[in-house]
N, C-alpha and C positions, 0 to 999 in steps of 0.2 A: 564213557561213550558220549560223543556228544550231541544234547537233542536239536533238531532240526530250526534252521531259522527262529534263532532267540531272540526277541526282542529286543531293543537296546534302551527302553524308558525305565529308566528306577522301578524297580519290581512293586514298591510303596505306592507309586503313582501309577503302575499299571494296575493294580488291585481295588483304587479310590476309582480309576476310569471307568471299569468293567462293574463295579456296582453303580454310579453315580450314570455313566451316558453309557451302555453299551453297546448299537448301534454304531454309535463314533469310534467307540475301542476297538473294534472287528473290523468295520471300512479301513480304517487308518491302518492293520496290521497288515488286512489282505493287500492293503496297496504298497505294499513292501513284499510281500510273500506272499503271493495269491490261492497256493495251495495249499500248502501246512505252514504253519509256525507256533514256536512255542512260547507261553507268557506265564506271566505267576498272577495268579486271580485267584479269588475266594471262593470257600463256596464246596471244592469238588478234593484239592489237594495242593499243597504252593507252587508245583509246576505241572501245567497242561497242554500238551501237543492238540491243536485246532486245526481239523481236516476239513473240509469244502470239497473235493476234490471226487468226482462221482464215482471213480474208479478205487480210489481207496475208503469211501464208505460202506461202496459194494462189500470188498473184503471185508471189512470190521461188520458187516450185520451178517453177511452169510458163515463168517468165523465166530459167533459169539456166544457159542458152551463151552469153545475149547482154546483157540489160539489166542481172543480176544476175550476177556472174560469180565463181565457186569458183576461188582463185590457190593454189598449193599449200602458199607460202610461210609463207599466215595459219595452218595446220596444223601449224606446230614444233612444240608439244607432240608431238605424236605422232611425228617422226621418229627420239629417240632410241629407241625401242620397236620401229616399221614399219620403219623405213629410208628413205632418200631416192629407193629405185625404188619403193615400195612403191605398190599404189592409192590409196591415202588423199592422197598426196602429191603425185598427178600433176594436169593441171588440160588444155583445150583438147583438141586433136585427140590428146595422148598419150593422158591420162585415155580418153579415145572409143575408142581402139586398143585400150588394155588393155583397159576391158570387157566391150569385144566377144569378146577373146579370153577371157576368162577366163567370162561370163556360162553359157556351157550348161556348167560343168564344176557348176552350182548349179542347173541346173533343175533343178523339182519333182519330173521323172518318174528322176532320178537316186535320190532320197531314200529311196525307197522300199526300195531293196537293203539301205539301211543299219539298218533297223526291228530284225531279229533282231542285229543287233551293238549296237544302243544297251540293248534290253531284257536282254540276257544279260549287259554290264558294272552295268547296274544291280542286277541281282542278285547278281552277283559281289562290289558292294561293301556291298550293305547284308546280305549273309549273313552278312559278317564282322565286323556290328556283335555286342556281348552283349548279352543282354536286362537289361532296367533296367539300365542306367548309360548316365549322359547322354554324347550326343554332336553336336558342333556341325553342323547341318545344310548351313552353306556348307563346311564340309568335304568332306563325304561326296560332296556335289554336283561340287564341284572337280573331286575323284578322278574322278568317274565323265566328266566333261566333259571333260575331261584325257586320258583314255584313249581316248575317241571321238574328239575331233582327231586324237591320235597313229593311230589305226588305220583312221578312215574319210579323214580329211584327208590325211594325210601314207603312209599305206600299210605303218605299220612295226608288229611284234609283238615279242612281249616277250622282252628281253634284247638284251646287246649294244648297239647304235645305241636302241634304244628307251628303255633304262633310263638310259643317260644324258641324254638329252634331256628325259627325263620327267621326274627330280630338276633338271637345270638349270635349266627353266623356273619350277620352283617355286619355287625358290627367286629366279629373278630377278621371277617375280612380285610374292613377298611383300615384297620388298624396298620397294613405293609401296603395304602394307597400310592405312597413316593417311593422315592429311590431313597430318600433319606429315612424314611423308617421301614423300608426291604431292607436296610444294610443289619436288621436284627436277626435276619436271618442267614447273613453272609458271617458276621463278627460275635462268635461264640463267646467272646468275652463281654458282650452286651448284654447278655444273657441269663440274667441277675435279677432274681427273687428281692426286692427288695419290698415288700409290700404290696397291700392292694392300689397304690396310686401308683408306682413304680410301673414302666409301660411294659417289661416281659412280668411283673408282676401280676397285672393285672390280664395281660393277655393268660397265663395259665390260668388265672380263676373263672375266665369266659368260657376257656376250652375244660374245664372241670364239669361245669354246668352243662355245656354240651353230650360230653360223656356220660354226666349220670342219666337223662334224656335218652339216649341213643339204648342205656343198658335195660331202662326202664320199656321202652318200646319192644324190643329183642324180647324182653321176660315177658311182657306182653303176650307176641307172636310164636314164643314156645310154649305156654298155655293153653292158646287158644289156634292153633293150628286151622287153617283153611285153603285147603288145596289148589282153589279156584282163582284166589288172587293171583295176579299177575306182574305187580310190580317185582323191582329189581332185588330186593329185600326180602322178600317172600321168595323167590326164585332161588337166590341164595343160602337162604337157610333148607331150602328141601336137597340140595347139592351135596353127595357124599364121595368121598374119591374109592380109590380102586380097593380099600380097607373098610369099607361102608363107615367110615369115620365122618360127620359133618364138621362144619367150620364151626370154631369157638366163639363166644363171645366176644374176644378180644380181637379177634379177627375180621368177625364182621363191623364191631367198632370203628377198626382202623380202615376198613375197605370203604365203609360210610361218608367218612371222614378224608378219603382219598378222594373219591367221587364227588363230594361236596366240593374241595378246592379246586382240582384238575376238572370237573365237567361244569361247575359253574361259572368262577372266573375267566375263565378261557373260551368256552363259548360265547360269554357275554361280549367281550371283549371283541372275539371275531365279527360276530353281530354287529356291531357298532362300527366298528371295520368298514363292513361292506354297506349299512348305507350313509356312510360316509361318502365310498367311491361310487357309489350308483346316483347320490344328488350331488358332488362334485363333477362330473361327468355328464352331462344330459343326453348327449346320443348313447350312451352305456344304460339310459332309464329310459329312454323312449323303447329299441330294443328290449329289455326286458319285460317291457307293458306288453310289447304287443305281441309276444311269448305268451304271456302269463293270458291275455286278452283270450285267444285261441284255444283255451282250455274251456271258456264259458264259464257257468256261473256254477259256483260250489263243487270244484272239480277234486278228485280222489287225492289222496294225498301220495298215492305211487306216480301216480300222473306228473305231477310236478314234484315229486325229486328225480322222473325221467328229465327232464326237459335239458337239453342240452347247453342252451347259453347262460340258463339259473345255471346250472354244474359249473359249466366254465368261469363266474363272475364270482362265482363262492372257490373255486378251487383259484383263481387270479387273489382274491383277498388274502388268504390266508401261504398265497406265495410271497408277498410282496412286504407284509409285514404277519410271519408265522405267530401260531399261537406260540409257541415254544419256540426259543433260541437256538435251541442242541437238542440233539439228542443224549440221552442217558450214556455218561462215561464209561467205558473200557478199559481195562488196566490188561497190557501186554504180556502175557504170561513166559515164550521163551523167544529169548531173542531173535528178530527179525529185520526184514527191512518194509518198508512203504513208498509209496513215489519213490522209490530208490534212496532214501533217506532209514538209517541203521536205526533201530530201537532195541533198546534194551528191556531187559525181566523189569516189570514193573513199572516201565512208564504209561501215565495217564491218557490216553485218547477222548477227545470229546467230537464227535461231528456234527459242524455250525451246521444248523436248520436254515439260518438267516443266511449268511455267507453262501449255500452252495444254489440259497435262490436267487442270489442276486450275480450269480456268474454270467458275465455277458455273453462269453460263449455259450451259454444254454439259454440265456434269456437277453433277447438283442433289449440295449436301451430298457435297462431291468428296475427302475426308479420309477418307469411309467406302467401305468393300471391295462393293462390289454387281456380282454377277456379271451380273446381271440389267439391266444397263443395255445389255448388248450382244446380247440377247435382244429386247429391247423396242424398240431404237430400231439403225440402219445410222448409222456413223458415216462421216463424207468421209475422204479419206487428209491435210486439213487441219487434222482436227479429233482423229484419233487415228492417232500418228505415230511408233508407237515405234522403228520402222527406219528417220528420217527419211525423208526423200521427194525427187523430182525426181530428176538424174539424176545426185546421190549416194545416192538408197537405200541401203543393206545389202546388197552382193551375195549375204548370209549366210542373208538372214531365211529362205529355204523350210527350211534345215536346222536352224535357231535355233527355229523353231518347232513342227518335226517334233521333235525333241529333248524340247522342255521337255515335252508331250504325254507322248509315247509314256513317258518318265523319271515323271512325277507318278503316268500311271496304274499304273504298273508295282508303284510302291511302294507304292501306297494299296490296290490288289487284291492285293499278298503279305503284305504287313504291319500290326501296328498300332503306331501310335506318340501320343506323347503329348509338348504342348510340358515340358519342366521349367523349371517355376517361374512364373509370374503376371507377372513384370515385361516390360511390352510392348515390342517391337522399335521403333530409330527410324532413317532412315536416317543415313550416314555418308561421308563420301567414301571410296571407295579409288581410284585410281588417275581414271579418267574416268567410274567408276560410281558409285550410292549403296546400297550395300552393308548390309546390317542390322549394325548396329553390334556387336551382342552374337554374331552367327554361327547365330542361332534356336537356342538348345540344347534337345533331346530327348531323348527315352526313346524305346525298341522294346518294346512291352508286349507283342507276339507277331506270329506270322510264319505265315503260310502260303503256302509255297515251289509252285512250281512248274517243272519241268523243261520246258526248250523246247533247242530241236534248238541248235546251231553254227551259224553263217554262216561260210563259206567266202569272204572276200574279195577272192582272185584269179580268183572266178566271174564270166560277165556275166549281164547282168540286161536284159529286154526291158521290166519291170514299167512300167504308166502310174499317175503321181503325181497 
């Protein structure tokens, strides 16, 4: 049978494009095929049918226990990172078991306890910027989403267990900063123990150190049990599914460890994003001051993730350059059709993230920053899809979202800053994100601080999100 609009570039040279610029490899496809087409890329399986297409993503997220079916297998990229327990990795009635368990430790009305600990590390890192001299804004961003994992996710404060885990991951992070060193997670034959100076050598003995850390804190926490904490870790481990069974060691490991890559990385990333486009843009920041101005001083942190132009200018960023590429693959279980295009048992589905936000028919002139399109018009969960959809969502997104909010406004009502230098951001791969290539570098032209109380994060919280 044959798969839908094939590409015609050397499958070798379509697999170096798709790790090296991918961006360019998807524009350049869709503008030959703008709905489906199929390419050989790494990564997922050697040939992947690429939908865009609002109507046929509909189908694949509303068919995906049964017609469309998520194997956990086509997901290797991500196991040297997650782990083999991790959610990303599980597929069937596992995958269904863990979500269930792990789902309310991410409801919305959780999120809310976390509002004064995300705003007081945001200030914590940007006070300790100097004024004028430039500094790279995915950094800053990093730090601060870095620190909120470690203390809202994981439950640890500073020193000790926290300080080493905080430099480990850093560094195992940066280690897949390019496209040239993410292609070790593309090309399994790079993937080669060869000692500690060897780079997948050395990245396992980082991620070893991490894990005995993670097992060490867990053993910890089964010890000494305390009902009252609230982070996401504690949460977790009081979680038992419908056989009063809790999650294992190895499970919470890899869920740790999942949440550490997917909610830091990619949050970061988003961050940096947007004020990118809010000081490229000055009527886009004026606008949003004088949102933000109208709340007055030390306003709730529900208050401002209501506000509707923050919504719009965070949900515009992450349309225009997604945290995520795609969505989580599909593999075709019995033969069918799509857009009117035949599929056969076992072919790979992937649907572009990227590709279906930049369809002109849903997004006129879709290269430019307009916050205002999510003002004007409701989009479907087909059409704007930055946490993919169906029943791989983001188990992340309410706190992914509460984050980038409460973190923009924080910084744009204490500070001023300014981008340094005229040359426009593009994106970049790093790891499974596209990352602004240059890190948005800034100035702090001035600051207006303000004092807000502690959060106490072994307190409970009754708060509705």
């Amino acid at each position: 049978m044959q798969l839908p609009n094939p590409l015609k570039t050397p499958p070798l040279l379509q697999k170096i494009q798709w790790v090296a610029d991918p961006v360019s490899f998807m524009e350049n496809a869709a503008q030959q095929y703008p709905d489906i087409f199929t390419a050989e890329v790494i990564g997922f399986g050697e040939t992947v049918v690429f939908v865009n297409h609002p109507q046929a993503i509909k189908e694949i997220f509303t068919n995906d226990r049964k017609k469309f079916l998520f194997v956990g297998k086509v997901n290797r990229i991500f196991e040297p990172l997650a782990g083999e327990y991790s959610l990303l990795m599980l597929n069937g009635e596992r995958h269904k078991r863990r979500r269930k368990l792990t789902m309310p430790s991410f409801h919305g009305d959780r999120m809310r306890a976390y509002g004064s600990l995300i705003s007081n590390l945001t200030e914590q890192v940007f006070s300790q910027l100097p004024l004028n001299q430039p500094f790279l804004a995915r950094t800053a961003m990093q730090e601060i989403s870095l620190q909120i994992i470690l203390q809202a996710v994981f439950g640890l404060h500073k020193g000790g267990r926290y300080d080493k885990i905080k430099r480990l991951m850093a560094l195992l992070l940066d280690l897949f900063s390019s496209p040239f060193t993410s292609s070790f997670l593309f090309f399994p034959f790079l993937q080669q123990d060869l000692g500690a100076w060897s780079p997948w050598g050395w990245f396992l003995r980082q991620r070893q150190q991490i894990y005995e850390l993670l097992y060490a804190e867990i053993a910890q926490r089964r010890e000494e049990p305390n009902p009252d904490r609230i982070d996401i870790l504690s949460l977790l481990m009081l979680a038992r599914d419908e056989a009063g069974n809790p999650m294992t060691d190895r499970e919470l490991r890899d869920d740790l460890m999942t949440l550490m890559v997917a909610g830091h990385e990619t949050v970061a990333t988003a961050m940096a994003w947007g004020l990118y486009w809010i000081h490229h843009l000055p009527k886009v920041r004026e606008k949003l001051l004088q949102e933000l101005d109208s709340l007055g001083d030390s306003p709730d942190p529900m208050s401002i993730f209501q506000l509707p132009y923050l919504t719009a200018v965070c949900n515009e960023t992450l349309r225009i350059y997604p945290i995520a590429m795609f969505a989580f693959p599909r593999i075709v279980q019995e033969s069918c059709e799509l857009l009117g295009h035949p599929l056969a048992s076992g072919t790979l589905l992937v649907p572009s993230i990227y590709l279906a936000h930049q369809r002109e028919d849903l997004y006129p002139q879709p290269q430019q920053f307009k916050p205002e399109r999510f003002l004007e018009h409701e989009f479907s969960a087909y059409e704007f899809l930055p946490f993919g959809g169906g029943v791989r969502r983001c188990i992340g997104e309410a706190l992914a979202v509460f984050e980038m909010k409460l973190v923009l406004a924080k910084v744009l009502s204490g500070y001023q800053l300014a981008l340094a230098g005229k040359r426009p951001e593009h994106p970049q791969r790093r790891g499974f994100a596209l990352a602004p290539a240059n890190g948005v570098k800034m100035v702090v032209t001035g600051r207006h601080v303000r004092e807000e109380p502690r959060v106490n994060m072994t307190t409970t919280s009754t708060s509705v999100f």
